[in-house]
C-alpha positions in Angstrom: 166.0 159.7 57.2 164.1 157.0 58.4 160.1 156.3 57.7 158.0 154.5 60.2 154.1 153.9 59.7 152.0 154.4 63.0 148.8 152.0 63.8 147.1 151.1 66.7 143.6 150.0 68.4 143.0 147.4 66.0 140.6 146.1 68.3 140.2 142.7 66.6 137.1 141.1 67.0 135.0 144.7 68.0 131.3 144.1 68.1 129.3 147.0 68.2 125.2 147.1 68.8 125.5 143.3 68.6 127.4 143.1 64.9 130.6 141.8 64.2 133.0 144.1 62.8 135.5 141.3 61.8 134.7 142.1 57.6 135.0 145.6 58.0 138.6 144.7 60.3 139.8 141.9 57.3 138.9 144.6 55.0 140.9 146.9 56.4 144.0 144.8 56.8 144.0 143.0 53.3 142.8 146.6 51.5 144.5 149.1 53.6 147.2 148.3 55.9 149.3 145.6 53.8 149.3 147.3 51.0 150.5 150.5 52.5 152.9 148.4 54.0 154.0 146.9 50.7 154.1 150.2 49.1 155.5 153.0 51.1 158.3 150.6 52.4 158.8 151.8 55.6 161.6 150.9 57.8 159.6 150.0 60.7 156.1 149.2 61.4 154.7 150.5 65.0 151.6 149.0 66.6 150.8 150.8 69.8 148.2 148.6 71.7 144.9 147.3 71.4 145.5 144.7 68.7 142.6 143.2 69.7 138.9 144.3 72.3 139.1 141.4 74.4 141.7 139.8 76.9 140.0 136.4 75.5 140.4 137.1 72.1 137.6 135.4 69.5 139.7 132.5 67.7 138.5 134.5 64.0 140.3 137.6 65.3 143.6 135.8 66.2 143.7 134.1 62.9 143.3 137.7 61.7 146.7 138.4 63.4 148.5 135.6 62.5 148.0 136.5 58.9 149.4 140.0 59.7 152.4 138.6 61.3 152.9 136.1 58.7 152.9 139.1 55.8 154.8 140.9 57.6 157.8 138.7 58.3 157.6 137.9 54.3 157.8 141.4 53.6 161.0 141.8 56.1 159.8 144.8 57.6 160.4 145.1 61.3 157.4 145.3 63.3 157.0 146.8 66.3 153.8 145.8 68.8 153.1 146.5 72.3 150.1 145.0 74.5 147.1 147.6 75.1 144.7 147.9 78.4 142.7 145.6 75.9 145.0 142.6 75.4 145.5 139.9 76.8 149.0 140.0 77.7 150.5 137.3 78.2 148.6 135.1 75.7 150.3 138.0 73.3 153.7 137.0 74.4 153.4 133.1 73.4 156.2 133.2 70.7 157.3 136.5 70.8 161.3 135.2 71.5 161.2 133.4 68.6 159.1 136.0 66.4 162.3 138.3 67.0 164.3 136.0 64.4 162.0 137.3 62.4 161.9 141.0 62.9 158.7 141.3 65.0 159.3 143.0 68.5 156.4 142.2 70.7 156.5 143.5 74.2 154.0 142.9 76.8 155.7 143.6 80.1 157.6 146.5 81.4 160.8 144.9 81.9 160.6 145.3 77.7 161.1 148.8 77.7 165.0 148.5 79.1 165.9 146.6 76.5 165.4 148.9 72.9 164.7 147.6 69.6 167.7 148.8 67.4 167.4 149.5 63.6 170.0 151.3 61.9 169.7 152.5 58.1 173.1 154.1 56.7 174.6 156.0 59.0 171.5 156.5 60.9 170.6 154.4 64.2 166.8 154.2 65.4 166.1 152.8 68.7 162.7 151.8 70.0 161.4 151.9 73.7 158.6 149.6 73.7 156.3 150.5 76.6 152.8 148.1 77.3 150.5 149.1 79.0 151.2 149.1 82.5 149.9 149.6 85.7 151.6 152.2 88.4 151.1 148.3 90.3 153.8 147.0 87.8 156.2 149.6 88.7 156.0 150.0 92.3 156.6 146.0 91.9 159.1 146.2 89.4 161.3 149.2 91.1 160.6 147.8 94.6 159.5 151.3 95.7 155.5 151.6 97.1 156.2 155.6 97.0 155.1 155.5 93.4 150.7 156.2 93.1 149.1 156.6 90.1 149.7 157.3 86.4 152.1 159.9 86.5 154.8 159.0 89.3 154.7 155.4 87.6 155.5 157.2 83.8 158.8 159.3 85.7 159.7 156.7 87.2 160.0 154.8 84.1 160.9 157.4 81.2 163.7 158.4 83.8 165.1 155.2 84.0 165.0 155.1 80.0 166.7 158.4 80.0 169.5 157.6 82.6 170.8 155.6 79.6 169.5 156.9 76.1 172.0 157.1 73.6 171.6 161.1 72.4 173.2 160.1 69.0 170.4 157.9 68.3 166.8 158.5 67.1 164.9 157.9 70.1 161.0 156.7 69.9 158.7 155.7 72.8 155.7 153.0 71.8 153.3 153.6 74.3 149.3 153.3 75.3 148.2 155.5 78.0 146.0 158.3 78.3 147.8 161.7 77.8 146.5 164.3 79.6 144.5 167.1 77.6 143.7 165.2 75.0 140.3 164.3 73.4 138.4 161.1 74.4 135.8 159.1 72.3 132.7 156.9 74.2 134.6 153.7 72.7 137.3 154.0 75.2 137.8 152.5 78.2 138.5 155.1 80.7 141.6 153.7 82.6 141.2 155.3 85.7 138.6 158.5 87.3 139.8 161.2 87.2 143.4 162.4 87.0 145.3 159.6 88.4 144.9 157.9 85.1 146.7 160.8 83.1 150.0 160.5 81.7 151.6 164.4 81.6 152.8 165.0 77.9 156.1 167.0 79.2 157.1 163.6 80.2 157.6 162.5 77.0 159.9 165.2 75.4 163.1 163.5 75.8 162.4 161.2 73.0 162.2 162.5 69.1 158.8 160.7 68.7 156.2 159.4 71.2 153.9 156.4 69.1 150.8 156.5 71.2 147.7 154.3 71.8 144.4 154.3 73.6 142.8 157.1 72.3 140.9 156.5 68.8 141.3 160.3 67.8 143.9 161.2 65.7 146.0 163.8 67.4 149.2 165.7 68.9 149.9 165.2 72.0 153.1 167.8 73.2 155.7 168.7 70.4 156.7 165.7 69.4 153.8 163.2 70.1 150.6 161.5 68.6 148.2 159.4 68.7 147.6 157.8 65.1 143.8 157.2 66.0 141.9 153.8 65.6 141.5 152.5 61.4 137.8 152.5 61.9 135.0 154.2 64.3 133.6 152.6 66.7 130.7 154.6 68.2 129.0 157.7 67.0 131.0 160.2 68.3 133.9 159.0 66.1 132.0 159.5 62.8 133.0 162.9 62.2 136.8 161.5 62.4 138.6 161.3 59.5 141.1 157.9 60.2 144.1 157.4 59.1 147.7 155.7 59.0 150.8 157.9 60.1 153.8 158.1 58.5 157.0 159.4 59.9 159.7 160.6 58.2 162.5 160.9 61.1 166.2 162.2 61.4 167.5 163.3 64.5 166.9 166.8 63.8 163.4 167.2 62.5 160.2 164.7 61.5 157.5 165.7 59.2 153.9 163.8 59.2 151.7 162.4 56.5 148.8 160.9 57.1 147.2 158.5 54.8 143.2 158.1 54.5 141.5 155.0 55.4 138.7 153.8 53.1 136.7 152.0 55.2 134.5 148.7 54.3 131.5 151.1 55.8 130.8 153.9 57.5 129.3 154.6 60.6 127.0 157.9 60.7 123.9 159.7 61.5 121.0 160.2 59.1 118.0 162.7 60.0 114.2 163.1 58.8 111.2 161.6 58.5 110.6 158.1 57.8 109.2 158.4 54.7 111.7 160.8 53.5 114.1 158.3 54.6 112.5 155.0 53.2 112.5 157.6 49.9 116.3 158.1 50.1 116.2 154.2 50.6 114.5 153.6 47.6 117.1 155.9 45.3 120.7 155.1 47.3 120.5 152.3 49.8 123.4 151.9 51.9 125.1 149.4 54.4 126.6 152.5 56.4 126.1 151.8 60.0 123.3 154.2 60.8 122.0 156.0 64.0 118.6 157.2 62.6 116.9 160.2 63.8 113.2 160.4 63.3 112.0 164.1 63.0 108.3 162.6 62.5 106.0 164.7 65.3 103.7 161.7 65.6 104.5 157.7 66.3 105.9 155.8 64.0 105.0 152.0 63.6 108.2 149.7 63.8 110.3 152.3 61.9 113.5 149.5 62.4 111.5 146.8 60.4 110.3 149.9 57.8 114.0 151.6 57.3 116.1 148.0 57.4 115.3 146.4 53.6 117.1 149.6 52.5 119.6 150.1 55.2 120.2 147.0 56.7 122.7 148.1 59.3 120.7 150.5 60.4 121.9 150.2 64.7 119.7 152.4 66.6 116.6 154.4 65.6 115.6 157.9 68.0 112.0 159.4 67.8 112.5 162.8 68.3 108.4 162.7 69.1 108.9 161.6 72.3 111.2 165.0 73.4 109.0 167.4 71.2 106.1 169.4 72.5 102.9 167.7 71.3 99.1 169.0 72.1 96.1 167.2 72.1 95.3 163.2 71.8 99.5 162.8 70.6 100.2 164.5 74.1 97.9 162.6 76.2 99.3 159.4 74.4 102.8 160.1 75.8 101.6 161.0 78.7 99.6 158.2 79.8 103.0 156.2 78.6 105.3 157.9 80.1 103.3 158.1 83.4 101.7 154.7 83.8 98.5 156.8 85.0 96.1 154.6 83.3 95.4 150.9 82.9 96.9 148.6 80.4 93.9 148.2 78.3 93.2 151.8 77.9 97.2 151.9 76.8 96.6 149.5 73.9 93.5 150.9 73.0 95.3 154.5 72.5 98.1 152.3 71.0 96.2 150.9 68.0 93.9 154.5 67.4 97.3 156.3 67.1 100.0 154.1 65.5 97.9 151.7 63.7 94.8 154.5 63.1 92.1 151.5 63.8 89.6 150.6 67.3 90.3 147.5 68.9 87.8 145.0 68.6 86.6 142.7 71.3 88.6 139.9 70.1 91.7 142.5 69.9 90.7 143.3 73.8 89.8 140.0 74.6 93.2 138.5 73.1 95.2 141.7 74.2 93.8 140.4 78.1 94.3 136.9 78.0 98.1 137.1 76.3 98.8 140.4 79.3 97.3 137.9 82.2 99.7 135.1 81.4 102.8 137.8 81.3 101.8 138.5 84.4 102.0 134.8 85.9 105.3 133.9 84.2 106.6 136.7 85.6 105.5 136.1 89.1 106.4 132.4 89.0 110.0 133.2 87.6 
């Protein structure tokens, strides 16, 4: 039996709302991912795309990297990595002939794919078919046949070339990144193409014992024998619900079985609901640097709650007012109203302002400040 621990979209050096994610990424690495490395022993490590979120990678992210690279060569584990729609290709491939020496397979081109990785363990022989991500482009290029549009003629064309000389004996798994079709997307994707010429068809894949997959940062089966092992951390809202996790394989050529193992992450990235000061309250007793989208049930304006709610959650990332969707009556609806539809001047709209957020009249020196300050906006603007 052989054991092999699936990872991918790393996205080194993520920002989300504006903030850095690199802690919460070293975090992961130093607390999570070596140490599972170190303890579970696996025979081969599989990183299926998207080491890092930018083609122009930030130099603290690559440093990151090397540090992986450089543990894992001590450790002797083979490492397997293939270039995501993410990477930057061929600044991935610097080194990667010599990195070989040292058991790291990196492939960033589809010519990689015809030439497997071979591990063997006793008696038992593992190959690995190291697909990037590739464009149908790369194929009609690389088979010299234009025939070949779109996602799915450029994956038969390929896997079918893999399978003309597979070794049946052998354990066969593909390392890919692609978008599978059927399976479940997350808003910090990047769609790689509209509609279904992007979509790879699962039954394509069920030649090999194991598919590794990438793109997608939901953990999840894709076919019989496939699975996407889901990003370590979230990295928008939709994901927070996710639970994330490592995959490990144990593989013979007959059967495979799947654990996964948690991830505790550095912080977690969630939703929090009421009204400001029940919230400021829950501040007060169990402040937290989760990564917050706040929802404000208040059903009247709130005063900079971002300002009110950060001193107790200071990665608080976006704050909704659930006021401005709720049916209001009286001076609260006329308020939203005049906002919404720009039906009255600008001075009434501050005066309304400070009566219902700050509960005070403007003075003449409020209005006479409030004029002079909304005249010059108006000439920088024009002269810009």
């Amino acid at each position: 039996m052989m054991k092999i621990l699936h990872t991918s979209d790393w996205h080194l050096g993520k920002m989300i709302y504006g903030r850095s994610l690199l802690q919460d990424q070293a975090h992961f690495l130093k607390e999570i991912f070596l140490p599972t490395v170190q303890k579970e022993q696996p025979d081969c490590v599989i990183l299926a795309g998207d080491i890092f979120d930018r083609q122009i990678a930030p130099v603290e992210a690559i440093r990151m990297f090397d540090k992986v690279l450089t543990e894992m060569s001590r450790l002797q584990i083979p490492f397997a990595v293939i270039s995501g729609n993410h990477d930057g290709a061929d600044r991935i491939a610097v080194g990667a002939s010599m990195l070989r020496s040292s058991g790291i397979y990196i492939a960033t081109k589809l010519e990689d794919v015809f030439s497997p990785v071979v591990l063997t363990k006793g008696s038992e022989t593992l190959h690995l078919y190291l697909l990037p991500y590739i464009e149908p482009a790369d194929v009609r290029q690389y088979f010299q046949d234009e025939s070949i549009q779109g996602f799915p003629m450029a994956y038969q064309a390929v896997l079918s070339a893999i399978q003309d000389n597979m070794d049946q004996n052998a354990i066969n798994i593909l390392v890919g990144h692609c978008f599978a079709a059927g399976s479940q997307t997350c808003d910090s994707e990047s769609a790689i193409y509209v509609g279904g010429s992007g979509e790879v068809p699962p039954s394509l894949f069920q030649s090999f014992d194991y598919t590794a997959l990438g793109h997608l940062h939901g953990p999840q089966r894709v076919g019989e024998y496939g699975r996407y092992c889901g990003s370590p951390l979230k990295y928008s809202f939709d994901e927070e619900h996710h639970k994330k996790s490592l995959t490990l394989l144990d593989i013979t050529k007959q059967s495979n079985t799947i654990t996964l193992l948690p991830i505790s992450t550095l912080r977690d990235m969630r939703t929090v609901t009421g009204t400001l000061e029940e919230l400021i309250t829950l501040g007060k007793t169990t402040p937290s640097e989760d990564y917050l989208a706040v929802e404000l049930t208040n059903d009247t304006p709130v005063y900079m709650p971002l300002e009110q709610l950060r001193p107790y959650f200071p990665n608080v990332l976006s704050v909704h007012c659930n006021w401005l969707h709720t049916e209001l009556s009286g001076e609260q609806k006329m308020l939203r109203q005049t906002i919404q539809n720009r039906t009255i001047n600008e001075m009434t709209v501050f005066s309304q302002f400070l009566q219902q957020i700050c509960g005070t009249e403007p003075t003449k020196e409020d209005e006479a400040l409030f004029q002079t300050l909304f005249t010059e906006l108006k000439e920088e603007q024009a002269n810009s």
